[in-house]
LUMDO-592609 format. One record per atom (N, C-alpha, C): atom name; residue in three letters; z, y, x; chain; residue number from 1. Coordinates in steps of 0.05 Angstrom, whole numbers, plus 32768, in hexadecimal, padded with zeros to 4 digits. Each point is the difference from the previous one (the first is absolute). Example, Ala and Ser with C-alpha at 12.3 -4.5 7.8 and 13.67 -1.06 7.14 Angstrom:
BEGIN
> N | Ala | 809C | 7F8E | 8108 | A | 1
> CA | Ala | 8000 | 8018 | 7FEE | A | 1
> C | Ala | 8000 | 8018 | 8012 | A | 1
> N | Ser | 7FF2 | 8015 | 7FF9 | A | 2
> CA | Ser | 8001 | 8018 | 8010 | A | 2
> C | Ser | 800E | 8016 | 7FF1 | A | 2
//
This chain:
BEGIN
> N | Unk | 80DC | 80CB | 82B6 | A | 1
> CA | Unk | 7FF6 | 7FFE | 801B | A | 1
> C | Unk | 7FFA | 7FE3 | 8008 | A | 1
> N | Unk | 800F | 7FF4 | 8003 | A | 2
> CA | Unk | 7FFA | 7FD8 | 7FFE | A | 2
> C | Unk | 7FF5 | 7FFA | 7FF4 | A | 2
> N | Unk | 7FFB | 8000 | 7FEF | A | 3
> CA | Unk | 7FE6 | 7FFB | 7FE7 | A | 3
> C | Unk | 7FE7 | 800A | 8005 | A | 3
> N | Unk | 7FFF | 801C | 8008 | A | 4
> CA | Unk | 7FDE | 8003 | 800A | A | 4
> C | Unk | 7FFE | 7FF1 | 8018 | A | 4
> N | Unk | 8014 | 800C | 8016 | A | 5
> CA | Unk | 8001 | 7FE1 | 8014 | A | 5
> C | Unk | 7FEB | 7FE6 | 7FFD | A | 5
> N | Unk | 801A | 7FEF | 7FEF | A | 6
> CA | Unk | 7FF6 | 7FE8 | 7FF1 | A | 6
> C | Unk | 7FEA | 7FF2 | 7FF5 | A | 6
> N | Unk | 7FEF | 8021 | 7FEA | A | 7
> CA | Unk | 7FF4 | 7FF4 | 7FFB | A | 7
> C | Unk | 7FE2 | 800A | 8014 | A | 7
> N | Unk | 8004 | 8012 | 8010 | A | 8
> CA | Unk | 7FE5 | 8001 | 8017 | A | 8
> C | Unk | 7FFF | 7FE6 | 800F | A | 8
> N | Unk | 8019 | 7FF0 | 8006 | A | 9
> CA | Unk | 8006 | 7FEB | 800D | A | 9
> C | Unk | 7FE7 | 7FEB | 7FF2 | A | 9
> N | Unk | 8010 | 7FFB | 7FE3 | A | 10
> CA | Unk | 7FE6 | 7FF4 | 7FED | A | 10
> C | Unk | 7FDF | 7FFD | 7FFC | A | 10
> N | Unk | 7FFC | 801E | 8004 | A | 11
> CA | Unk | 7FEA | 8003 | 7FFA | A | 11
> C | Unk | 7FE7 | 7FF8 | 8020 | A | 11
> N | Unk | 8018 | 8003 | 8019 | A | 12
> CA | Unk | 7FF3 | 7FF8 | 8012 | A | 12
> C | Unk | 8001 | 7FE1 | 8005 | A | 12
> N | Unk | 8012 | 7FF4 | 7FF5 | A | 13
> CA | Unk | 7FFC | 7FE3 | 7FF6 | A | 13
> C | Unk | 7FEB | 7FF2 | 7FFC | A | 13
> N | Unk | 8004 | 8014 | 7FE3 | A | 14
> CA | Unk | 7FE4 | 7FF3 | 7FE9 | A | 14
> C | Unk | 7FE4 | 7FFE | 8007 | A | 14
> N | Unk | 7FFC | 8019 | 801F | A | 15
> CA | Unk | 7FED | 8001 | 8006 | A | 15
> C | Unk | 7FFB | 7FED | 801B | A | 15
> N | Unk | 8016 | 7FF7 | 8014 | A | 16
> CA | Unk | 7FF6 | 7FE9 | 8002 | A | 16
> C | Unk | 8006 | 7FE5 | 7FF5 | A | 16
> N | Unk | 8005 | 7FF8 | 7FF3 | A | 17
> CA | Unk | 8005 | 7FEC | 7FE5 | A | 17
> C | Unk | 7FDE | 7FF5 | 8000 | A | 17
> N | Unk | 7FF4 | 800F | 8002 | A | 18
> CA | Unk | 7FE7 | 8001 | 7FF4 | A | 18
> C | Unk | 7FF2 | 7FDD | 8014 | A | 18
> N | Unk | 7FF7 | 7FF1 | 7FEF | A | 19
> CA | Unk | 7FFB | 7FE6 | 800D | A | 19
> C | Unk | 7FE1 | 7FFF | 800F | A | 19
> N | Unk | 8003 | 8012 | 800E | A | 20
> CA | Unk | 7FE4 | 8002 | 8014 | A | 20
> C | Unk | 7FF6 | 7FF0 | 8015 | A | 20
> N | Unk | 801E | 7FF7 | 800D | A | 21
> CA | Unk | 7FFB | 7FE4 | 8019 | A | 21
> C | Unk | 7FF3 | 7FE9 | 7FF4 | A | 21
> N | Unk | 7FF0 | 7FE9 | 800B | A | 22
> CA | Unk | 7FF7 | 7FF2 | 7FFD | A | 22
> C | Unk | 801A | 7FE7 | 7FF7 | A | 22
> N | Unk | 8014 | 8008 | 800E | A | 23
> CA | Unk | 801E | 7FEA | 7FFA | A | 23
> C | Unk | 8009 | 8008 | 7FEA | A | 23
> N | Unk | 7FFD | 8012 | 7FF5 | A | 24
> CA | Unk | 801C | 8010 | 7FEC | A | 24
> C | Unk | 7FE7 | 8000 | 7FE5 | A | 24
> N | Unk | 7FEB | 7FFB | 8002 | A | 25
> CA | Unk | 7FF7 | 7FFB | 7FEA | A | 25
> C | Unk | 8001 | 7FE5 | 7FEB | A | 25
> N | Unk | 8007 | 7FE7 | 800F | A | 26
> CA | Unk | 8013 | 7FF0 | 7FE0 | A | 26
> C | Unk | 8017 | 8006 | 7FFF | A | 26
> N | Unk | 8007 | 8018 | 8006 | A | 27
> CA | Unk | 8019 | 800F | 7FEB | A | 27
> C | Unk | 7FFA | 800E | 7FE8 | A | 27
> N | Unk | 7FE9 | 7FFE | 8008 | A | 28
> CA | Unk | 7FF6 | 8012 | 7FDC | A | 28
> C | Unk | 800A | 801C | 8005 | A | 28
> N | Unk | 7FFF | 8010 | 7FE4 | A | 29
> CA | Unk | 800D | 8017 | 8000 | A | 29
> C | Unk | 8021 | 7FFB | 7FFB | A | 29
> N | Unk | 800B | 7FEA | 8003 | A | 30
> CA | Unk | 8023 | 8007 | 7FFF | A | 30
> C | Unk | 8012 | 800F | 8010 | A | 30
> N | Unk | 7FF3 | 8008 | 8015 | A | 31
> CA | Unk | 8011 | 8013 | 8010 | A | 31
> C | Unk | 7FFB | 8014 | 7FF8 | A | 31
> N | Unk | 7FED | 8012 | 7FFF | A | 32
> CA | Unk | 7FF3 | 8017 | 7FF4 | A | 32
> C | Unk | 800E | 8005 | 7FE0 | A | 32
> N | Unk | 8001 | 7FF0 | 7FEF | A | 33
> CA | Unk | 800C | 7FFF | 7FE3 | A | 33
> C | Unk | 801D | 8000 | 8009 | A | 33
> N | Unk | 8010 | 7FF7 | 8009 | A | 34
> CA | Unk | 801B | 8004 | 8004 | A | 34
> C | Unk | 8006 | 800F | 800D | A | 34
> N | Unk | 7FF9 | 8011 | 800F | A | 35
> CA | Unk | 8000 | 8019 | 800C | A | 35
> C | Unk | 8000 | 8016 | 7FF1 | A | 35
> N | Unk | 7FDC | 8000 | 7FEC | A | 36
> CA | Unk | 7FFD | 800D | 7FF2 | A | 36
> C | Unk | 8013 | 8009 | 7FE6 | A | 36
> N | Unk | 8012 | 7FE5 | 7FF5 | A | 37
> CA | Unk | 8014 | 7FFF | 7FED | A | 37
> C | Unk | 8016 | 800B | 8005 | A | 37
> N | Unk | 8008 | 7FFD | 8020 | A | 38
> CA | Unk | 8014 | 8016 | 8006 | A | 38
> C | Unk | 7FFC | 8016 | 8008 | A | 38
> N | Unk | 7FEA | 800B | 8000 | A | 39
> CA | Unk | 7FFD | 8018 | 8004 | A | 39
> C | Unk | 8007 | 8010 | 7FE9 | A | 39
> N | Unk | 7FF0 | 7FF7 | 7FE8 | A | 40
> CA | Unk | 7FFD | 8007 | 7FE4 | A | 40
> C | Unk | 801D | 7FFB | 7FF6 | A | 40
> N | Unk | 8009 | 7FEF | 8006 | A | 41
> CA | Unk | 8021 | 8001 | 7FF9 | A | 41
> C | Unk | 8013 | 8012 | 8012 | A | 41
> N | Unk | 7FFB | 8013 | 8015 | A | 42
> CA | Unk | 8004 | 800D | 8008 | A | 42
> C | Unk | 7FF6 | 801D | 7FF7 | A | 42
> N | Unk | 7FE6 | 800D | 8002 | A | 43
> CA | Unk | 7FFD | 800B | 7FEB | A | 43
> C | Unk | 800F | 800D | 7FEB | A | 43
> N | Unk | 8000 | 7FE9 | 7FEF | A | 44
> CA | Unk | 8010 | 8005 | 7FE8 | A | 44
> C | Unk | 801D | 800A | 8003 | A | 44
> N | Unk | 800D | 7FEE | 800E | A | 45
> CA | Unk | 801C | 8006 | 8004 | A | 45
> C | Unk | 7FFD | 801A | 800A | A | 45
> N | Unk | 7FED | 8010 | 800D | A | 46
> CA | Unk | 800D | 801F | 8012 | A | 46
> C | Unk | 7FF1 | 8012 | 7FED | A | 46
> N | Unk | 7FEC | 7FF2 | 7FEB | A | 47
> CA | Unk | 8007 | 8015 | 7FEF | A | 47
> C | Unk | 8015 | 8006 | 7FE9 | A | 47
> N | Unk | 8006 | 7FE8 | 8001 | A | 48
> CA | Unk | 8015 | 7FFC | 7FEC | A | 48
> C | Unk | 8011 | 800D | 8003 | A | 48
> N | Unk | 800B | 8000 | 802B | A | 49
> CA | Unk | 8018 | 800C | 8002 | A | 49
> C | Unk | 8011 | 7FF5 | 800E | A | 49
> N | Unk | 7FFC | 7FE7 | 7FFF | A | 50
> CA | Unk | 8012 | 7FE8 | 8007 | A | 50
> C | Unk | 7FFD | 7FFE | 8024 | A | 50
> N | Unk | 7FF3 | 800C | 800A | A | 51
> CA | Unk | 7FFC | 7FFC | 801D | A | 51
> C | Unk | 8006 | 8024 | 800C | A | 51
//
């Protein structure tokens, strides 16, 4: 149950992560990629089991 939680939490993240502002673009994509990495490392863990 926390884990799907968690990772909808993520995925609405990732989606604003997204560097669209005119400020947040010399961030590059590093917010979006670290987001993205814990998502995917989340993921894995709930299929694994672990969550």
């Amino acid at each position: 149950m926390f884990g799907n939680i968690l990772i909808g939490l993520l995925i609405i993240a990732l989606f604003f992560a997204i560097p669209a502002w005119p400020y947040s673009t010399k961030w590059g994509y590093y917010p979006i990629g670290i987001i993205g990495s814990v998502l995917v490392l989340m993921l894995i863990f709930s299929l694994i089991g672990l969550i």
